[in-house]
C-alpha positions in Angstrom: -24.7 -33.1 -6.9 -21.2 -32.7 -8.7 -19.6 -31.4 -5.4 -17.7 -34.5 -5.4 -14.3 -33.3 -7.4 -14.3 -30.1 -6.0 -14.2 -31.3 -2.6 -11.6 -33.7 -3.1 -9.5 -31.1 -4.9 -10.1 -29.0 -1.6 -9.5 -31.9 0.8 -6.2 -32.4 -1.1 -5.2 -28.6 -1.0 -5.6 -28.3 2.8 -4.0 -31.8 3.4 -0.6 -30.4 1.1 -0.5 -27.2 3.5 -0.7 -28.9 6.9 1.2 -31.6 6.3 3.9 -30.3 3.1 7.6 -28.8 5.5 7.7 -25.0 4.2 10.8 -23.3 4.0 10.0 -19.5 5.7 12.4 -16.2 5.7 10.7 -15.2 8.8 13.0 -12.3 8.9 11.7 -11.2 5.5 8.3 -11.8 6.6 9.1 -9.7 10.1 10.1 -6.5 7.7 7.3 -6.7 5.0 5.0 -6.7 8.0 6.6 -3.9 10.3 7.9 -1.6 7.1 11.4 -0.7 6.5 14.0 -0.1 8.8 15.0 3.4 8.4 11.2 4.3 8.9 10.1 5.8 5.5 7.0 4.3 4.3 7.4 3.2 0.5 5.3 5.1 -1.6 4.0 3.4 -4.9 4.2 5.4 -8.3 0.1 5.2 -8.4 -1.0 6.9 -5.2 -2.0 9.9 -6.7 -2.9 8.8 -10.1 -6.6 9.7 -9.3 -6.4 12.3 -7.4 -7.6 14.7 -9.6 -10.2 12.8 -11.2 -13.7 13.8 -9.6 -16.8 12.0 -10.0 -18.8 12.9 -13.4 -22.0 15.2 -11.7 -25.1 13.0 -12.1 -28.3 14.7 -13.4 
């Protein structure tokens, strides 16, 4: 019971994305996938922000 809206709004979500024309840089797609071109990774500011945070010991 009261599935009713829910589904619909699903139903109408899935119909827009198969049926709505989408406008894709494949070539962006192609180098967010594979990584840059030169071959560095890209490293984020917060790799090692916990790093040197242990666990509290539990008693």
């Amino acid at each position: 019971m009261g599935r009713g809206r829910a589904k619909a709004k699903q139903t109408k979500v899935a119909r827009d994305l198969k049926y709505r024309t989408h406008e894709t840089d494949f070539g962006a797609l192609a180098k967010e996938l594979h990584g840059s071109d030169s071959g560095e990774r890209e490293q984020s500011d917060d790799t090692d922000d916990w790093s040197g945070h242990a666990d509290p010991p539990r008693d």
